[in-house]
N, C-alpha and C positions, 0 to 999 in steps of 0.2 A: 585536488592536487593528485593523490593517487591514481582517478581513473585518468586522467590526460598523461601520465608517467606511461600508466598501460595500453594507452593507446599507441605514444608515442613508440613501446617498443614491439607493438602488433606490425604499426605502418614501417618501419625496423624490420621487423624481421618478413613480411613479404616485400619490401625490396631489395633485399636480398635474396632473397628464394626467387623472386623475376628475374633478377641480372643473373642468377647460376643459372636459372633453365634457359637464359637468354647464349650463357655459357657454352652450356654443352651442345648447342644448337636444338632443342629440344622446338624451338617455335620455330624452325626453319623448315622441320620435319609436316607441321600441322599447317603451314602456310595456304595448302590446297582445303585445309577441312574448315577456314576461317568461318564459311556461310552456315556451315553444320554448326561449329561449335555456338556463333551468335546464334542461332535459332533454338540449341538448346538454352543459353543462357537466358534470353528471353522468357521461355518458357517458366523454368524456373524460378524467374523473377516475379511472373504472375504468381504462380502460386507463391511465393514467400509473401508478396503484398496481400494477398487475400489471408494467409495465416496471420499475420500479421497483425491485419484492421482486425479480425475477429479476436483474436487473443488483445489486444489493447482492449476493445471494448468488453470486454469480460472484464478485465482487470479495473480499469476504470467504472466500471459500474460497483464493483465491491467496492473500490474504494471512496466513491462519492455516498456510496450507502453507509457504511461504516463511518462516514463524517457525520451522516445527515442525524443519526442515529444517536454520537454523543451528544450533537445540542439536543437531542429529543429531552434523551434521560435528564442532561445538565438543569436542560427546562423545566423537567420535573420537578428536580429537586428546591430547585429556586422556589418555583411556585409554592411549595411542601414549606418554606420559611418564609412565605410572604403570606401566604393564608391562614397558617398557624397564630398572626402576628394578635389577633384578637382574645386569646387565651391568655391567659394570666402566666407568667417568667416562671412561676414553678413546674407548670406544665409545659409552656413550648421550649424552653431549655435545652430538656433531653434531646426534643427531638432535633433543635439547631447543632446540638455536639455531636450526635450523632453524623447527620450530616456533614458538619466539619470533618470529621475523624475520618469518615470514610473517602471522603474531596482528596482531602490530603495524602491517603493511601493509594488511591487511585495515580494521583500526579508522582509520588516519588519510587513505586514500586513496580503497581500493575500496568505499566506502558514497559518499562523493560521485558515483562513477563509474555505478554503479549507479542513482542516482536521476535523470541525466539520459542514463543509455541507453547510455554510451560503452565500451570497451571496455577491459579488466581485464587486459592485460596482464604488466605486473610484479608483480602477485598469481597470475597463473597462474606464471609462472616461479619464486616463489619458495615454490609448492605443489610443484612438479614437484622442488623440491631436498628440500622433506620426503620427499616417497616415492622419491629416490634415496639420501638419508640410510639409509632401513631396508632399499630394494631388494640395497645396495652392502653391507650386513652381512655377517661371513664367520665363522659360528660358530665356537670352538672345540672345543667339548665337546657333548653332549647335551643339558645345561640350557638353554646358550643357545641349539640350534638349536628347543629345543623354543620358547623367548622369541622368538627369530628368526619361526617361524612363524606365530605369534602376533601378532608385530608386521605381520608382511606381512600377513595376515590386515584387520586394523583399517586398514594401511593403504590396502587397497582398499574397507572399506566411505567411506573417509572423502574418497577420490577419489569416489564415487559419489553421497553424500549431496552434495560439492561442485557437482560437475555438475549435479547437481537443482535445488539453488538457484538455481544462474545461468539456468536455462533457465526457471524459474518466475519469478525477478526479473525477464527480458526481458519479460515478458508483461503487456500492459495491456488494457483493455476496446475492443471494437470500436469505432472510432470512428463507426461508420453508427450503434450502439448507444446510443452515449452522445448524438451529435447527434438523434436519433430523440426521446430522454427528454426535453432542454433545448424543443425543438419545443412538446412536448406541453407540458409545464411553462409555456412563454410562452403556448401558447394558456391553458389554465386563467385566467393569471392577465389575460389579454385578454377573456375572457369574463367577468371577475371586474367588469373597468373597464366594460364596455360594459350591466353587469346593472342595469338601472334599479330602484335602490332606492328606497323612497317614503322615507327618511328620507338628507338627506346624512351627516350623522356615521355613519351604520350603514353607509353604502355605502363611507365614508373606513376605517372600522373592518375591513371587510372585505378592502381593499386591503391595510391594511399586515398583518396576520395571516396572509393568502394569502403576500405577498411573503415575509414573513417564513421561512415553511413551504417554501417552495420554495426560496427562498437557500439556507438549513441542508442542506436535502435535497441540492440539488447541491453544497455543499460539503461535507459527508459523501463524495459517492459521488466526486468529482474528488480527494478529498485521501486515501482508501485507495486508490485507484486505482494511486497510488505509494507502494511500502511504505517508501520509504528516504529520503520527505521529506515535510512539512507535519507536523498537530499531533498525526496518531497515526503513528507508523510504528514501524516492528520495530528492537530495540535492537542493538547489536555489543557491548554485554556480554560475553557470551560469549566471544565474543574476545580485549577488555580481559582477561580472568580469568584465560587462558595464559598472559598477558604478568608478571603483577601477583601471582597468588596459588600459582601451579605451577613449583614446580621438578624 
């Protein structure tokens, strides 16, 4: 609801800003440079489409890593309470609460944390207690040390895929990058207002369609940007699942 308000007072306020310059005669003046200014406009529009594709595909690539990433870890952990399942309730215990404890921290804290950049401390400590939950295991027998290995095992892919995450989560588009795109995107739609149409409806027509296009586009590219807020980002599902459906 908010961004279609913002739209609706962008396409607002450039037709208005058309019908002034349409006012003072401002496009009666440029009527002769129409072929100049279309051919810069053109131009312009190549390059904003090529900044464009390349800046989405950056974007989209973190963000599809940074998904791929939490089922890694989630898998981890899963696995970590499904393989443990052969040890004896005193021993595999810890390590299901553990896991519990940290699922749960994960889904109610460090997803907020992550979406304004701050730092995840009590989600690292109470990681560091899962992998001394299985580190601190003291087999008995040969089954469990072969379980024991096993766990240790998972438990380093699931530190690792963790680590991946956070290091991919930090990560957002250049800002010289993103400023560069918004640039280009104002001129387009400045070249758009100043293009002296022989028709005013078709000039007003063309403002809000342009505006339109361009609003979407940068809010498209500003709300993947961050995977862990606005109207698409990446679930903690996963997370919830350890808490909810795994014993």
């Amino acid at each position: 609801m908010e961004a279609r308000v913002r739209w609706a007072k962008i396409v607002a306020l450039g037709a208005a800003l058309y019908l002034f310059l349409q006012l003072i005669g401002v496009h009666r003046l440029l009527i002769d440079d129409a072929e100049g200014i279309g051919t810069l406009l053109q131009i312009i529009g190549t390059l904003y489409s090529v900044l464009y594709a390349f800046a989405t595909y950056v974007i989209w690539g973190q963000f599809t890593a940074v998904e791929s990433e939490i089922l890694k870890e989630s898998g981890s952990l899963k696995d970590l309470m499904v393989f443990s399942r052969p040890l004896p309730d005193k021993i595999r215990d810890p390590i299901v609460q553990a896991i519990k404890k940290y699922a749960r921290s994960v889904v109610e804290t460090e997803w907020h944390l992550l979406s304004t950049g701050e730092e995840t401390q009590k989600t690292n400590r109470l990681f560091l207690e899962v992998t001394t939950s299985v580190t601190e295991l003291k087999p008995e027998d040969d089954i469990q040390k072969i379980v024991f290995e096993r766990l240790l095992q998972i438990a380093n892919q699931a530190s690792s895929h963790r680590d991946e995450r956070l290091a991919l989560s930090a990560k957002r588009m250049p800002r010289t990058l993103f400023i560069f795109v918004i640039l280009t995107a104002f001129m387009i739609l400045l070249l758009v207002l100043l293009y002296p149409f022989r028709h005013v409806p078709l000039g007003l027509a063309a403002v809000a369609i342009t505006s339109l296009l361009l609003f979407f586009a940068h809010f498209v590219l500003s709300d993947l940007d961050n995977p862990f807020e606005g109207s698409w980002n990446v679930t903690n599902d996963p997370f919830g699942e350890l808490v909810t459906k795994f014993r």
